[in-house]
C-alpha positions in Angstrom: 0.0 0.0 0.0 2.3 2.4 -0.9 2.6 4.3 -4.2 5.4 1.8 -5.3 4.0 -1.7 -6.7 3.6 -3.6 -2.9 4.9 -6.7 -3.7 2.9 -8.7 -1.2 1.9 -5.8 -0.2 4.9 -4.9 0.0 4.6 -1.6 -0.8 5.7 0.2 -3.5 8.5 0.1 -4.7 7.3 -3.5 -4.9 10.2 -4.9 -4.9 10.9 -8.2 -6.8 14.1 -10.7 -5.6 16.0 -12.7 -7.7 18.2 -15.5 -5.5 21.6 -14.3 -7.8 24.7 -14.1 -6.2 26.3 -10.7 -6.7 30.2 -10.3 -7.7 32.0 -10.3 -4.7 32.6 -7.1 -3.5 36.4 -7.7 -2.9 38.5 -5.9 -0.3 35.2 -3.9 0.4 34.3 -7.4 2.6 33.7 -7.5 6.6 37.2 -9.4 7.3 39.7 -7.4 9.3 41.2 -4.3 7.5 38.3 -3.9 5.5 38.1 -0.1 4.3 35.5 2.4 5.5 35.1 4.3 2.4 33.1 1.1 1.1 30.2 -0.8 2.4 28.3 -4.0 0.4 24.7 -4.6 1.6 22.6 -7.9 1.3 19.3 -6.8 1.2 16.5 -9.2 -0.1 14.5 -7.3 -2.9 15.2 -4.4 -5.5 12.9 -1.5 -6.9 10.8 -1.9 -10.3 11.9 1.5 -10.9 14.5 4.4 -9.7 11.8 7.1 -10.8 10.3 8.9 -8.3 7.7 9.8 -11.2 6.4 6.2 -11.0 7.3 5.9 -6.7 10.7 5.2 -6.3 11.7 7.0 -2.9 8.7 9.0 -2.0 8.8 8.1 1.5 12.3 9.9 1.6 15.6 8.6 2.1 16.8 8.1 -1.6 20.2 7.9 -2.2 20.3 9.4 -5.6 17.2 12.4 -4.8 16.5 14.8 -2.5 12.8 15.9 -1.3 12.0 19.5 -0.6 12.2 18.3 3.1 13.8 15.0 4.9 13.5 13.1 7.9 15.8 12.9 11.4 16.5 9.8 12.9 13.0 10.3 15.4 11.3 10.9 11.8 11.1 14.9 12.8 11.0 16.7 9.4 13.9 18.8 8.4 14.7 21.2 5.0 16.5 19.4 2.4 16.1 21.0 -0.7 13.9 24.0 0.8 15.9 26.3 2.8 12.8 26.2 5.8 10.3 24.2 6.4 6.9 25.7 4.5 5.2 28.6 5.2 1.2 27.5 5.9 -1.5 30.1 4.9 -4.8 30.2 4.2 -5.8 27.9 7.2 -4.0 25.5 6.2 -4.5 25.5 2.2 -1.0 26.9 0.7 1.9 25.9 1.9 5.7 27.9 0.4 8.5 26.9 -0.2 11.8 28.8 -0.8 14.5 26.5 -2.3 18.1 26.2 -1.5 20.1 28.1 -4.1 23.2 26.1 -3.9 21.6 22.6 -5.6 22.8 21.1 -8.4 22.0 18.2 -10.2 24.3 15.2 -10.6 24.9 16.4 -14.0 25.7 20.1 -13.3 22.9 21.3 -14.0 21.0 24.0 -10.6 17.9 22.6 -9.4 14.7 25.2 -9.5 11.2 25.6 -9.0 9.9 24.4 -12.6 12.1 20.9 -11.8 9.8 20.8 -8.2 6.4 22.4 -10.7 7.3 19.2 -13.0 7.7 16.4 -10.7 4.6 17.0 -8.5 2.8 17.6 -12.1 3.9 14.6 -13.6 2.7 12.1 -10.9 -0.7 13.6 -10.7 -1.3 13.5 -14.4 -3.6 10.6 -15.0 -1.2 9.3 -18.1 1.4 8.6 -15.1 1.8 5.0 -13.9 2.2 6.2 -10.2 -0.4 4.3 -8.3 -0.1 6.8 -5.5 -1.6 9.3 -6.6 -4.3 9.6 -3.9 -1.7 10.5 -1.3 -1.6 13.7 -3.2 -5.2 14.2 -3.7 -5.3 17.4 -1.9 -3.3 19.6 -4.2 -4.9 21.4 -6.4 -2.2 23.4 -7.9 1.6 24.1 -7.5 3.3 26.9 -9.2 6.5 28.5 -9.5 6.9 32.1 -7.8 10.2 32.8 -9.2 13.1 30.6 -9.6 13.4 29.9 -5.7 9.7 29.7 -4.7 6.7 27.0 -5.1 3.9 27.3 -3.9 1.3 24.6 -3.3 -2.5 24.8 -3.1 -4.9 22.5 -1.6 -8.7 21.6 -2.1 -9.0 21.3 1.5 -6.8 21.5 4.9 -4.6 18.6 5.0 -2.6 17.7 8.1 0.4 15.4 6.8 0.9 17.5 3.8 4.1 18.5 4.7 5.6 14.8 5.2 4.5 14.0 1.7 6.8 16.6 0.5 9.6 14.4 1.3 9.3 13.7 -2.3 12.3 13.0 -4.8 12.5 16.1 -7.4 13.6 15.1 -10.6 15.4 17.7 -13.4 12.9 18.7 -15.5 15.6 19.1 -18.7 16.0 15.7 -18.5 13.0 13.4 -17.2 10.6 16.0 -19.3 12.0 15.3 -22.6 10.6 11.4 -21.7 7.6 9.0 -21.3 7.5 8.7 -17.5 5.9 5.4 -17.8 9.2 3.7 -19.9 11.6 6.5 -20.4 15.7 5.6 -20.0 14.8 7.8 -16.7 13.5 4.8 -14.6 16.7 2.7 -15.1 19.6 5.7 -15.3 18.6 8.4 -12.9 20.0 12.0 -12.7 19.2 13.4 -8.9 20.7 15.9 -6.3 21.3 13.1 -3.6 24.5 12.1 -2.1 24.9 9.2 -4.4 24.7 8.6 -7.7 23.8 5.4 -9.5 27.1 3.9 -11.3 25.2 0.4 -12.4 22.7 -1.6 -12.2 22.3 -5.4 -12.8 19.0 -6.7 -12.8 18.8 -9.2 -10.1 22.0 -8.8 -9.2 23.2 -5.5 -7.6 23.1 -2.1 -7.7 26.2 0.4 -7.4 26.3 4.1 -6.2 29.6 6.1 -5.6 29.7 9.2 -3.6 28.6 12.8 -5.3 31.2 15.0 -4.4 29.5 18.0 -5.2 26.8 16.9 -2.9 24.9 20.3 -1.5 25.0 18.2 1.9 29.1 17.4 1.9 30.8 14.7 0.2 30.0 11.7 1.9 33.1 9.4 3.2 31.4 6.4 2.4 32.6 6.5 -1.4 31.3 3.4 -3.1 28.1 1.8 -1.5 26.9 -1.4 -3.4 23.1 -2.9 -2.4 23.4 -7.0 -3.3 20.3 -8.2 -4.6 19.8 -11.9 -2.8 16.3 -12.8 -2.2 17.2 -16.1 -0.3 17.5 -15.5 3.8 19.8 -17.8 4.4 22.1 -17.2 1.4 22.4 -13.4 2.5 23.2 -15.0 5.9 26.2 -16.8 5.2 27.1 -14.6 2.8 27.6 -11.9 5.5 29.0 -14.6 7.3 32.1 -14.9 4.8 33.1 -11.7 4.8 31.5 -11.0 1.4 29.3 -8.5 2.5 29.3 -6.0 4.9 25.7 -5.7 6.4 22.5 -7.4 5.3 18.6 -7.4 6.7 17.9 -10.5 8.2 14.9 -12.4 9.4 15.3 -12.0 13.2 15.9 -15.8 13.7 18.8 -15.1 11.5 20.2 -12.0 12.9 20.3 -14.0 16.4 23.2 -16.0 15.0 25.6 -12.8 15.1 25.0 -11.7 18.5 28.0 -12.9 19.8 30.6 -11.3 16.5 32.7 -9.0 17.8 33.7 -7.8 14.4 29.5 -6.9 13.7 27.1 -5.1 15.2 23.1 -6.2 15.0 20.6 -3.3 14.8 16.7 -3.2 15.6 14.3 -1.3 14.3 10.7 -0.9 15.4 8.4 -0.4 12.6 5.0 0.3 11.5 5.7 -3.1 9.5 2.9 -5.1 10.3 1.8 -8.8 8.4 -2.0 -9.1 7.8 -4.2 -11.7 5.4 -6.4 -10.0 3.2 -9.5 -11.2 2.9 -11.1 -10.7 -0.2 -15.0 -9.5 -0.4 -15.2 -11.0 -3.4 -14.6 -14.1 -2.3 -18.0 -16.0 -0.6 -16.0 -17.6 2.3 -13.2 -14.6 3.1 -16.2 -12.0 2.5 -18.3 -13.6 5.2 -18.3 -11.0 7.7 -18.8 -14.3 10.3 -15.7 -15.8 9.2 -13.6 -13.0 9.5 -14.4 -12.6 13.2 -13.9 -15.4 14.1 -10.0 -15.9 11.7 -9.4 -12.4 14.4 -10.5 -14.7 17.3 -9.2 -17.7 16.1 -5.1 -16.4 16.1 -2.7 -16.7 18.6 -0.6 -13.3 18.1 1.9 -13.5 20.9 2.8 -17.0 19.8 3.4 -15.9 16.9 5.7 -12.8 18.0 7.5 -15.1 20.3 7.6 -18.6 18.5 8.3 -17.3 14.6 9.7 -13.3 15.7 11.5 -14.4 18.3 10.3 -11.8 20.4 11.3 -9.2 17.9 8.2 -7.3 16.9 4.4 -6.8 18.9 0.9 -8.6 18.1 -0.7 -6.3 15.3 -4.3 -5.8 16.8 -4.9 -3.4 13.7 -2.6 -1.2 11.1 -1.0 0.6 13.9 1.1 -0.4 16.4 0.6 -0.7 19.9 2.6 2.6 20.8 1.9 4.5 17.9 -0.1 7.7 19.6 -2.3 6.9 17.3 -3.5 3.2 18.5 -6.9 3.0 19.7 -6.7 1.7 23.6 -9.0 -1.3 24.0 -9.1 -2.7 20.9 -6.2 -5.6 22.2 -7.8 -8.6 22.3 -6.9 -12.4 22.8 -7.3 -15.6 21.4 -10.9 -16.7 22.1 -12.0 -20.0 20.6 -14.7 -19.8 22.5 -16.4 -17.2 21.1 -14.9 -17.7 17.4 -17.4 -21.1 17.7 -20.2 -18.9 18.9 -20.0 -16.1 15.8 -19.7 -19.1 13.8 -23.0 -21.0 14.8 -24.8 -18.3 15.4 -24.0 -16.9 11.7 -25.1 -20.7 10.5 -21.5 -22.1 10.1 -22.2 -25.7 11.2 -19.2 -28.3 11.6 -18.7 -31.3 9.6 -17.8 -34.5 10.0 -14.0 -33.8 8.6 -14.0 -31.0 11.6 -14.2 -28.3 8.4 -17.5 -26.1 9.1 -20.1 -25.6 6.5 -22.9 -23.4 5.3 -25.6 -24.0 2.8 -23.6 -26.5 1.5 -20.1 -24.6 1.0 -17.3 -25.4 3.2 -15.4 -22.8 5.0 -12.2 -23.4 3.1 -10.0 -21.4 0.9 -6.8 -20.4 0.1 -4.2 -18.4 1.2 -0.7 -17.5 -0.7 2.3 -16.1 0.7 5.5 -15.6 -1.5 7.6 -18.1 -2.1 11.5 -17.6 -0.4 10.1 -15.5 2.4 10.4 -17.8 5.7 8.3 -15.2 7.7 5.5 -15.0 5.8 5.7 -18.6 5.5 6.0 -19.2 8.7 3.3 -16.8 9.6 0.7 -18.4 7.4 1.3 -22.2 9.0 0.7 -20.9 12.3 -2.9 -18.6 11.2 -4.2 -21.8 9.5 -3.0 -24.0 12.1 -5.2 -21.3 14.5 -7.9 -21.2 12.1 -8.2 -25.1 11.8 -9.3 -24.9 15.7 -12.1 -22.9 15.0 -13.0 -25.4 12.2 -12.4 -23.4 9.1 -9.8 -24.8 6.6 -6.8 -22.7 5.4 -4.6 -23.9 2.6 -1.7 -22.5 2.6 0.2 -22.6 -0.8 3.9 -20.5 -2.0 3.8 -19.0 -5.8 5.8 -16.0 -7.2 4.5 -12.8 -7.3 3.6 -13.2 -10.9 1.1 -16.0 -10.2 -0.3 -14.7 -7.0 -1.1 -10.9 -8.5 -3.8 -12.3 -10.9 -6.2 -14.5 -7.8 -5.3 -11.6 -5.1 -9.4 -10.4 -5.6 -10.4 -14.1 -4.7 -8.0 -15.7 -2.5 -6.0 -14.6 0.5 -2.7 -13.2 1.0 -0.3 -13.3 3.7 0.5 -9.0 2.9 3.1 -6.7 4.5 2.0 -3.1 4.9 2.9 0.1 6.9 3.6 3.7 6.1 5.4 6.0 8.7 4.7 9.9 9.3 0.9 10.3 9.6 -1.9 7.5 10.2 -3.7 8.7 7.2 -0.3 7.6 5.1 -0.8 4.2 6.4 -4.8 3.5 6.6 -6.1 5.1 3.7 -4.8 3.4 0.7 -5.1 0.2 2.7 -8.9 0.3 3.6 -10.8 3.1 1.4 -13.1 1.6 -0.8 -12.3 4.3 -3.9 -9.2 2.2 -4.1 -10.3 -1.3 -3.7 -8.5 -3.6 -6.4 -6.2 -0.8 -7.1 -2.7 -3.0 -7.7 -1.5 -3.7 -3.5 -4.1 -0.4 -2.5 -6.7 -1.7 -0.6 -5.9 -5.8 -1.9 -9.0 -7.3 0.6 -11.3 -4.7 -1.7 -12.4 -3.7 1.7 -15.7 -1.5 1.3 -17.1 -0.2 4.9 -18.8 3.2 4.7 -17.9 4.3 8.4 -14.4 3.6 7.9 -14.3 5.5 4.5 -16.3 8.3 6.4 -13.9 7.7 9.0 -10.3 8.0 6.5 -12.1 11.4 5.1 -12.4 13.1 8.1 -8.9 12.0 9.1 -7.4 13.5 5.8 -9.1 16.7 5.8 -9.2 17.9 8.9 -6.3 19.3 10.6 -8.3 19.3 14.7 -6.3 17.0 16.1 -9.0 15.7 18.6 -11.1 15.1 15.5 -8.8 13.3 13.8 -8.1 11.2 16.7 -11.7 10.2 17.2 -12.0 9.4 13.7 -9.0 6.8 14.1 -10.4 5.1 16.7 -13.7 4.9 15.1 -12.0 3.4 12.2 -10.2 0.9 14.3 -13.2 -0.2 16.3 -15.3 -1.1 12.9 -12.3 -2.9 11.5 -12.7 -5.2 15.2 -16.5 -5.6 14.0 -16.1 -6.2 10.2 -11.9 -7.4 9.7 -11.4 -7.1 5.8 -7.7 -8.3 6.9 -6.4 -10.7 10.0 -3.4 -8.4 11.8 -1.2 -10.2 13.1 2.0 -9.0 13.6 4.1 -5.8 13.6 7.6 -6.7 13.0 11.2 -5.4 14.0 13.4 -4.8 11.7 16.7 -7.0 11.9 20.2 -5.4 10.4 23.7 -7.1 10.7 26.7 -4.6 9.8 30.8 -4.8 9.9 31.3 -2.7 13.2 33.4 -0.1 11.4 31.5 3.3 11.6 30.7 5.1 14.7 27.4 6.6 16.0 24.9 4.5 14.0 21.1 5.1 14.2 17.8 3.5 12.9 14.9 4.9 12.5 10.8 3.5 12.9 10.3 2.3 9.7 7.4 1.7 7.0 7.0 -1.6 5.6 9.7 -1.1 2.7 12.7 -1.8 4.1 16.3 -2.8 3.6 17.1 -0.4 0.5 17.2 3.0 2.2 16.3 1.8 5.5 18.7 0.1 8.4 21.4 1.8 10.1 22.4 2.5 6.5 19.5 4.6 5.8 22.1 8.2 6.7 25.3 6.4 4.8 26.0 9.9 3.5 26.6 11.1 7.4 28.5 8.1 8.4 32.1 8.5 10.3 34.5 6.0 10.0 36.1 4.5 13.5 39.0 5.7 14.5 
């Protein structure tokens, strides 16, 4: 649910792996006297596309772009390419901008307002394949005033409009003379960022050296590779020979390196959360009986402690227990008990094969997770080995992402989701029904008019005690009517050569790995010593 393609729901820059061993990275490897100027990371998946046109980096931390504002490490926002964060007028309808004037592109070129004009413009044209496009659906206009100035204009007040504008800018003189659907743009970017992109093997790896007329400081990291290996357990032992320097692992994985002096493991809490869609348009998921009791029916601290290893919370909903956010009282625990009761009550008999039935069809059906990923996997044994209890059948089967995009409007999913920065960033392309069956927005084609009621007041207004109501309301319907079964919100697990000082993490969305991790500031790293 993200503007990138979710693989999975994996959010957008849906991200498909390829289990290909990258070159080895040489004397850039963990082993003793490794340089500092050069890092190799592991991580499991790469982007369809480096355009921020199409949704590559629009939650912020690019490597190659630079928003009009960024993120600190407690997800404050900061100026980036504006000198200030915005001036707000109009109660809340225009929001100014006055741009940095010592910007350049990677290619010389000065960045200025018609490159900001022409990337907003371009992914809200219609002809754009940018399936994000509602996150922007308050602007009406934006306008240069002068080279150094943009201005934005909304339809209506909106309250996280400033953290969207984390957005990548792209150079107008370039990415304008070009189809932003399948222009040479997408695979050979030209940004302000710290880094710019030196190669890129499909399935393979990417590589960035250092921009050293970077508006922010050259960074010391010069070279920074991203290994493309899809498999867990190859990235693993990989990082265990010295081949790469850092790698996102499962956590059962990461838990292997505790005791390396020579690496560091880094945790991450997350808005990261693992959910089964439930279709509507499927007569078994889309019973609103069945889906109550699947919520009753899971045990979420066993599967926090059993397949997380403690590393992540029980997902009760989209947001995580300590998000401000969270609605209080809407925990809830395993309850067979009353999962049987919904069930008879709603006319869901049991069989002799323990499988429950009503007016003839059995409560069965199936549920995908993608193949190679151990946690989803894992994940989805336990939910149908919970669900069996409450005598509704869940097969569990692995396909690529190819094969499972095509049946995601009939059968389940075992999904990944969460956006950082607002709760509107997070709930609305998940669960509005304007966006059911849109790509990874909204895969359960969820369709609840007191939630949608609920996401609209949310996005436009900016009383906080409004908006807060309007959350919890959301929450409490989605305990009534589940288009998804939450279960988990997961940590995020990072290994990394112990050769840089000061490291941070941040909370992360659901994408993760690629500009996330203790790598997600490489341009402000210091080397030890």
């Amino acid at each position: 649910m993200t503007t990138r393609r979710i693989r999975g729901a994996a959010a957008a820059v849906a991200m498909a792996g390829a289990v290909a061993a990258c070159s080895a990275p040489g004397d850039s490897g963990a082993d003793g006297g490794a340089p500092a100027d050069s890092v190799v990371i592991g991580v499991s998946t790469e982007p369809d596309t480096l355009s921020p046109l199409l949704g590559y980096g629009k939650d912020g931390n690019s490597k190659i772009f630079d928003g009009l504002l960024a993120r600190n490490a407690d997800l404050s926002l900061k100026p980036a390419l504006a000198k200030a964060l915005p001036e707000v007028g109009d109660g809340g309808r225009t929001y100014t901008y006055t741009l940095r004037d010592d910007v350049k592109f990677s290619d010389g070129e000065p960045l200025t307002a018609d490159d900001v004009v022409f990337t907003y413009r371009t992914v809200l044209d219609d002809k754009t394949n940018n399936t994000a496009k509602s996150e922007l659906d308050a602007v009406k206009e934006v306008r240069a005033d002068g080279d150094d100035k943009v201005v934005f204009t909304l339809d209506y007040p909106y309250a996280g409009f400033a953290a969207r504008t984390v957005l990548p800018i792209v150079p107008e003189h370039i990415a304008g003379k070009q189809d932003p659907n399948t222009g040479a743009f997408n695979t050979k970017p030209v940004g302000t960022g710290p880094y710019v992109l030196t190669g890129w093997s499909k399935g393979e790896k990417l590589t960035f050296k250092a921009n050293p007329d970077y508006w922010g400081g050259a960074p010391k990291v010069k070279k920074l590779t991203m290994a493309i290996i899809a498999d867990d357990d190859v990235r693993a032992t990989r990082l265990r020979s010295g081949d790469l320097d850092g790698a996102t692992l499962p956590p059962n994985l990461a838990a292997t390196f505790k005791n390396d002096d020579g690496r560091r493991t880094h945790r991450a809490t997350t808005y990261d959360f693992r959910a089964v869609t439930l279709p509507t348009g499927n007569p078994v998921t889309g019973d609103t009986a069945i889906r109550r009791a699947l919520d009753l029916a899971v045990d979420r601290e066993a599967m926090v402690d059993k397949i997380l290893d403690g590393a992540g919370r029980p997902a009760y909903g989209p947001l995580p227990v300590d998000d401000p956010w969270f609605a209080k009282g809407v925990e809830r625990d395993q309850d067979l008990d009353e999962a049987a009761r919904i069930l008879d009550k709603a006319g869901w008999k049991a069989g002799e094969d323990g499988v429950r039935a009503k007016d003839g069809r059995r409560a069965s059906f199936t549920l995908y997770y993608p193949s190679g990923d151990k946690v989803r996997q894992d994940h989805a044994l336990a939910y149908a080995s919970d669900a069996k209890k409450a005598g509704i059948e869940v097969k569990v089967e692995s396909a690529t992402w190819e094969v499972i995009e095509p049946r995601m409007k009939r059968d389940a999913v075992l999904a990944g989701f969460g956006s950082t920065g607002d709760p509107d960033f997070g709930l609305y392309t998940l669960l509005h029904s304007s966006l059911a069956g849109d790509g990874f927005n909204n895969m359960a084609l969820y369709d609840n008019p007191a939630v949608d009621e609920a996401l609209d007041t949310g996005r436009r207004s900016q009383d906080t005690k409004v908006r807060k109501d309007a959350y919890d309301d959301l929450q409490r319907a989605l305990v009534e009517n589940p288009g998804y079964t939450f279960l988990t919100h997961i940590d995020h697990m990072y290994v990394l050569a112990d050769r840089w000082q000061d490291l941070t993490t941040q909370t992360e969305p659901h994408e993760h790995g690629f500009a996330s991790g203790p790598w997600w500031n490489v341009e402000d790293w210091q080397p030890k010593g």
